[in-house]
C-alpha positions as CSV (number, residue, x, y, z in Angstrom):
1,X,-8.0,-14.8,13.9
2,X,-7.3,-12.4,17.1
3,X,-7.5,-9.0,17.5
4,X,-4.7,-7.4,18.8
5,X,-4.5,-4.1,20.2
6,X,-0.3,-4.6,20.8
7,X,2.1,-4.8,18.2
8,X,4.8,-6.0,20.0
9,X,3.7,-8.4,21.9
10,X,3.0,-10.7,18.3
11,X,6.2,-9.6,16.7
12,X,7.7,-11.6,20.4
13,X,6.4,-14.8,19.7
14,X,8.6,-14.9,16.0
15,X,12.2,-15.0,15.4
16,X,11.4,-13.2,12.0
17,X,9.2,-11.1,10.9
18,X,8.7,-10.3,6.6
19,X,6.7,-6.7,6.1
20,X,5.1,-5.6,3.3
21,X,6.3,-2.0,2.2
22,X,3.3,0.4,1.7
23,X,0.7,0.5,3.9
24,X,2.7,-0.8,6.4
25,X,6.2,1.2,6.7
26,X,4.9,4.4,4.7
27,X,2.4,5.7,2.2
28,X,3.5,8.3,-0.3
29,X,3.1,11.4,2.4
30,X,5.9,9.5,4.0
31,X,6.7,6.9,6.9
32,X,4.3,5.6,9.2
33,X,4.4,7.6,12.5
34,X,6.8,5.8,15.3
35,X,7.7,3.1,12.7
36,X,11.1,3.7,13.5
37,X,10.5,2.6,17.1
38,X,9.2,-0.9,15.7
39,X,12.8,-1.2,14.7
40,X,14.7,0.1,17.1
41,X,13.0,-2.5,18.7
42,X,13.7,-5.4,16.6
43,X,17.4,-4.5,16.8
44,X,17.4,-4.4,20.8
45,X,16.0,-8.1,20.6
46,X,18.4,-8.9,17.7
47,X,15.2,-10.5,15.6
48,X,15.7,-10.3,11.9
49,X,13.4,-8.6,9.2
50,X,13.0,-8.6,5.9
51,X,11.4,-5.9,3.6
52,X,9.1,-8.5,0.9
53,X,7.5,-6.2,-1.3
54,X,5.8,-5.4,-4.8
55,X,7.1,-2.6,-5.2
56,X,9.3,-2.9,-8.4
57,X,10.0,0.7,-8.8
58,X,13.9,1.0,-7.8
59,X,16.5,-1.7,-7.3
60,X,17.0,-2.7,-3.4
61,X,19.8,0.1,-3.0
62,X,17.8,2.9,-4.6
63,X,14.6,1.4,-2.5
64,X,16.9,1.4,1.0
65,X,18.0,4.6,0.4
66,X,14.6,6.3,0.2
67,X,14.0,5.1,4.0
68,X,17.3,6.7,4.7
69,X,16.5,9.9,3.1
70,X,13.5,9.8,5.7
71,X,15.3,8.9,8.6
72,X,15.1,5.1,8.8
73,X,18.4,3.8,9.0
74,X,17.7,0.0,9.8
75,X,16.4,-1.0,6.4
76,X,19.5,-2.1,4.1
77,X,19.6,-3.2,0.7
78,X,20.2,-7.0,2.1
79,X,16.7,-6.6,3.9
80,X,14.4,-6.0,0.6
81,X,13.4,-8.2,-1.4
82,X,11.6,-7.6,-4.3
83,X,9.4,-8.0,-7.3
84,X,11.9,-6.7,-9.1
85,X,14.2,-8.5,-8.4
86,X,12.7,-11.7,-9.6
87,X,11.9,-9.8,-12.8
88,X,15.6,-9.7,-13.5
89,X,16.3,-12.8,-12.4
90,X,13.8,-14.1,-15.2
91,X,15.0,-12.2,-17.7
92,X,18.4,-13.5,-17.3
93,X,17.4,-17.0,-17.6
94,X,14.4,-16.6,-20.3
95,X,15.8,-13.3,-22.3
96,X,19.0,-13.3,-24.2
97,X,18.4,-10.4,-26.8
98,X,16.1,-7.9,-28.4
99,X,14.5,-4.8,-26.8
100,X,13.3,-5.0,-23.2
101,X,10.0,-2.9,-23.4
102,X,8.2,-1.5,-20.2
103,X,5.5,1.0,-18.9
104,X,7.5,2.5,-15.7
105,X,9.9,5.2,-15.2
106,X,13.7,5.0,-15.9
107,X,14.8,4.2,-12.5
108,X,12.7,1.4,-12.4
109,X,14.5,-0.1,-15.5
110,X,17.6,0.5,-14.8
111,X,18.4,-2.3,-12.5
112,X,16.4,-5.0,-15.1
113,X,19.0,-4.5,-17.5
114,X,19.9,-7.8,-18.7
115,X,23.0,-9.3,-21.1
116,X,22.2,-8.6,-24.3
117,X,19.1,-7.0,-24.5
118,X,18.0,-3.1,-24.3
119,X,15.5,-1.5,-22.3
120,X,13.0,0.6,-23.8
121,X,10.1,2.6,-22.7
122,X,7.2,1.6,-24.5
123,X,6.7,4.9,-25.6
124,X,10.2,4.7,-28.0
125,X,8.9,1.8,-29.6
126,X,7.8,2.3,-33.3
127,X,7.3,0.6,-36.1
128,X,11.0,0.7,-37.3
129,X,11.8,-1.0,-34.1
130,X,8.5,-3.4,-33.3
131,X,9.9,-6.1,-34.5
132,X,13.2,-6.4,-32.3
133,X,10.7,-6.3,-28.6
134,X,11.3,-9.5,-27.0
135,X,9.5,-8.8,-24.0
136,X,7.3,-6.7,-22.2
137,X,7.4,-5.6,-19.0
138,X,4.5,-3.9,-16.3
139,X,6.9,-2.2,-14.1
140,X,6.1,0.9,-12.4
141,X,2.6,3.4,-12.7
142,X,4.6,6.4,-13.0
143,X,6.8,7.3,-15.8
144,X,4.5,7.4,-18.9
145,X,1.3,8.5,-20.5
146,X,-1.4,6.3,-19.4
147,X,-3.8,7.2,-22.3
148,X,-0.6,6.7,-25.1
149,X,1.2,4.4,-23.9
150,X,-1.3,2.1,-22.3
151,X,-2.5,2.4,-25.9
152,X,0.9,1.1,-27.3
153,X,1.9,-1.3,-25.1
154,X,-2.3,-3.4,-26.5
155,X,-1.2,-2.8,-29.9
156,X,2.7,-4.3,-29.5
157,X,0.9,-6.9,-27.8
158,X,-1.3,-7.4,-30.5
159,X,1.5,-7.9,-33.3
160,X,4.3,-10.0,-31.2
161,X,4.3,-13.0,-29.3
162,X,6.3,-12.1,-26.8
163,X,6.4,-12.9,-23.1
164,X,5.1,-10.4,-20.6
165,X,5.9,-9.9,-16.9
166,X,3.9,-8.2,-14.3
167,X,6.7,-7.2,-12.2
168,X,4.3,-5.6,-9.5
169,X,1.0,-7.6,-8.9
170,X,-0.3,-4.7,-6.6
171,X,-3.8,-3.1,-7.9
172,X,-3.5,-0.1,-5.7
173,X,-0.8,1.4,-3.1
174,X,-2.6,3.5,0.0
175,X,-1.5,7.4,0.0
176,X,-3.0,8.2,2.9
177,X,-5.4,6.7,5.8
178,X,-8.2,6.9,3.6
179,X,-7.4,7.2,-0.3
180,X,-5.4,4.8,-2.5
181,X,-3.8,5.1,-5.7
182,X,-4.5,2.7,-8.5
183,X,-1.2,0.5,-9.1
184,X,0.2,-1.0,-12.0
185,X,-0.7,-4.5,-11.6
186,X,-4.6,-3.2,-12.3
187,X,-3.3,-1.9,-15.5
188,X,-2.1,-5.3,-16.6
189,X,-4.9,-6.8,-15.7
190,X,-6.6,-4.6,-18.0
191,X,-4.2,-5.1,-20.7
192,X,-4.3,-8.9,-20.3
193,X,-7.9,-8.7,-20.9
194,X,-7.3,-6.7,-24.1
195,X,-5.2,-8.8,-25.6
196,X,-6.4,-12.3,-24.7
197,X,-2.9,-13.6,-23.2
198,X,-1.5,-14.8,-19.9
199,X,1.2,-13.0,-18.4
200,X,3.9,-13.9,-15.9
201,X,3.4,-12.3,-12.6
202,X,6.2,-11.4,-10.0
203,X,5.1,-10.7,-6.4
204,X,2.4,-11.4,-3.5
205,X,0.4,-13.1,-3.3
206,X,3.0,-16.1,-5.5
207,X,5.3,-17.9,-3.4
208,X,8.4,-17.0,-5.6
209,X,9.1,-13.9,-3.0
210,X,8.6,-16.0,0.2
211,X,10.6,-18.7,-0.8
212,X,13.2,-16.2,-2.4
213,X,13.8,-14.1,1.8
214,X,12.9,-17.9,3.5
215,X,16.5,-19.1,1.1
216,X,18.7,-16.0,2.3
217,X,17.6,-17.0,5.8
218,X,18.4,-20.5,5.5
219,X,22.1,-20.0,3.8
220,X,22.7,-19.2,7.2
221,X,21.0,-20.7,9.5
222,X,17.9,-23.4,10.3
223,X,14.7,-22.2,9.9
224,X,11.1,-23.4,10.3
225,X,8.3,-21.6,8.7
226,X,6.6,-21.1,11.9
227,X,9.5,-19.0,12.9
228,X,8.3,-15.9,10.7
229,X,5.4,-13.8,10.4
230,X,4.0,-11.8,7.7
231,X,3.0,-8.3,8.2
232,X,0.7,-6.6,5.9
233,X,-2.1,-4.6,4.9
234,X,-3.9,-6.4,2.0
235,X,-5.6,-9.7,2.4
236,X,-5.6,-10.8,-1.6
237,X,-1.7,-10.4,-1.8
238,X,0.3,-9.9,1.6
239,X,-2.1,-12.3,3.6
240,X,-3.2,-14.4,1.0
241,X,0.4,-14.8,-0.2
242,X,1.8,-15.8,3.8
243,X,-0.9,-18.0,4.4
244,X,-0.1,-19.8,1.2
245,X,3.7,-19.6,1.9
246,X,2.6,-21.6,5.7
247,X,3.1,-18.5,7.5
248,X,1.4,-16.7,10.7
249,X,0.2,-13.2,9.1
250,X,-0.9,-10.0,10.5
251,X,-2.7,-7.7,9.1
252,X,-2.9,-4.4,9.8
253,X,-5.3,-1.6,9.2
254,X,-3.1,1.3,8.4
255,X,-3.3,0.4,5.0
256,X,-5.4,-0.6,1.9
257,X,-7.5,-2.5,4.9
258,X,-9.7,0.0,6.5
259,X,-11.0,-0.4,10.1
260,X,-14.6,-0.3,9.8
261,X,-14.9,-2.9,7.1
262,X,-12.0,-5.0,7.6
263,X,-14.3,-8.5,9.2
264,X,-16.2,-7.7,6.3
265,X,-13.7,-8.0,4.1
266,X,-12.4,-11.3,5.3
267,X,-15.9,-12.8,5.3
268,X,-16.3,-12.1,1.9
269,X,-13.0,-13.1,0.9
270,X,-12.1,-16.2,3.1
271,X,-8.5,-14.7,3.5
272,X,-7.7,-15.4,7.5
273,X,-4.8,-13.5,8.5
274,X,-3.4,-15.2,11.9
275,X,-4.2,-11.6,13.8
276,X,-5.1,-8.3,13.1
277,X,-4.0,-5.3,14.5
278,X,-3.8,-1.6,14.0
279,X,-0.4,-0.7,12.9
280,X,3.0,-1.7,13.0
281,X,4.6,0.6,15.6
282,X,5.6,-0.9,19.0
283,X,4.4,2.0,20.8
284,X,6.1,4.0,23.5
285,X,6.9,3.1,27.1
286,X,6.7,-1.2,25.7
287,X,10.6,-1.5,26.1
288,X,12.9,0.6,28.2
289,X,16.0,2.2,26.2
C-alpha cells in the first residue's frame, strides 16, 4: 500500500482504468472539481475507462446523460456498467411473468422491464394483487415512503416466496466531503434481517460487474488483469471488490473514506487497496495541451 500524492502518475502505469461513480466522479452537489481534466487526460493518452458502479438508479443512457448535463462529455453509455444492468439481465433468464415489485423511483424501473412481467412500485401492491409478485426488487432510496413502504415490501416478503435482488449493494453514497447519505443496499440488509431470507445481490464488492467490463474489453482485444486498475472510495465494496477481481485498486479519499481515519480503517478491516491517494483529478500543469 503507497501513498500517492499524484494521480496521474498511477493511472500511467495501466492501460485501463475501472472508477467507481460517487465519491469518485461526483457527489450529489455535483462533479468532483477538475475531474474533467482526469479525462481529458485519459483521451490524450488514448487509455480506456470504464464507469463500474452501484448505482442502479437510471439505465446507462439516462446515467451518461447526467454527466453531460454537467459538462462531462467523455462518459458514454458504452463506458457504464452497472448494477442495473445485471439486475435485468437476471430477470430475463430467472423471471418470465408476474409483477416485478421494487422500492425505487420510476426511472430506475424503467429499463428492468422484462418480457412478460410488470413492474410495480411496492407501494401499488395490495391484497388484490399480492399474489401475482414474482419478485422483488431493492432498487433505488428515492422514490417511496421509507416508513410505508419499507413496511410493505417485510409484509410481501412475509407472505411470498419469491426471489429478491439487491440491485445496489451500496450502504451509503457521500453528498459532500464530509456527510453521507444512507443507500439502499442498508435497507435491504435491514429487510433481509426481518424476514429471515437471503437475497441476491448485484454490485461491488461481487465479481459479476468486473468480470461483466473485463468481457466487453476482451471482445476486442487481449487483456490481462494487471492491465486495469480500480478506482474507488470505499474499501468493503470498490476495493474489496478489485482486489477480489485480481486487480491493483486505489482508493481515494474524496469519498465515503475520510482522510484522517482512512489507515484506520484498513487496519480494522484488512481491505489493502494497491495505493491511496486523494482524489481522482490529474491536476493542472501534469500534461501540456
Amino acid at each position: 500500500m503507497k501513498r500517492i500524492e499524484n494521480f496521474k502518475s498511477i493511472i500511467d502505469k495501466y492501460n485501463v482504468i475501472f472508477f467507481d461513480a460517487f465519491g469518485v466522479l461526483k457527489t450529489h452537489q455535483g462533479l468532483m472539481p477538475g475531474i474533467e481534466r482526469t479525462f481529458a487526460y485519459l483521451e490524450a493518452q488514448k487509455k480506456e475507462y470504464y464507469i463500474v458502479t452501484n448505482d442502479a438508479s437510471r439505465s446507462p443512457l439516462q446515467l451518461a446523460q447526467s454527466y453531460h448535463n454537467k459538462g462531462l462529455m467523455a462518459i458514454t453509455p458504452d463506458r457504464i456498467v452497472s448494477s442495473g444492468m445485471l439486475t435485468k439481465e437476471y430477470l430475463d433468464l430467472k423471471v418470465d411473468h408476474g409483477i416485478v415489485a421494487y422500492l425505487g423511483t420510476p426511472e430506475s424501473s424503467h429499463y428492468i422491464e422484462s418480457p412478460g412481467c410488470h413492474t410495480m412500485p411496492v407501494s401499488e401492491v395490495n391484497a388484490s394483487n399480492m399474489d401475482k409478485v414474482s419478485a422483488l426488487i431493492f432498487l433505488d432510496d428515492e422514490g417511496f415512503s421509507w416508513f410505508e413502504d419499507i413496511n410493505k415490501a417485510v409484509n410481501i416478503l412475509r407472505k411470498r416466496n419469491i426471489p429478491v435482488i439487491v440491485a445496489n449493494t451500496d450502504h451509503a453514497y457521500p453528498l459532500s466531503a464530509n456527510d453521507v447519505s444512507i443507500a439502499i443496499g442498508s435497507i435491504a440488509s435491514m429487510v433481509e434481517n426481518i424476514v429471515g431470507k437471503n437475497f441476491i445481490r448485484f454490485g461491488k464488492p461481487d465479481s459479476q460487474m468486473f468480470m461483466f467490463a473485463y468481457d466487453l474489453i476482451r471482445e476486442r482485444r487481449p487483456i490481462s488483469k494487471n492491465e486495469i486498475v480500480m478506482v474507488g472510495d470505499t474499501l468493503q465494496t470498490d476495493i474489496l471488490g478489485g482486489n477480489k477481481f485480481g486487480l491493483d485498486t486505489v482508493l481515494v479519499l474524496s469519498g465515503n473514506t475520510l482522510p484522517h481515519n482512512a489507515e484506520t480503517r484498513i487496519a480494522a478491516t484488512g481491505i489493502v487497496p494497491t495505493y491511496i491517494c486523494d482524489n481522482a483529478v490529474v491536476e493542472l500543469g501534469e500534461f501540456g495541451f
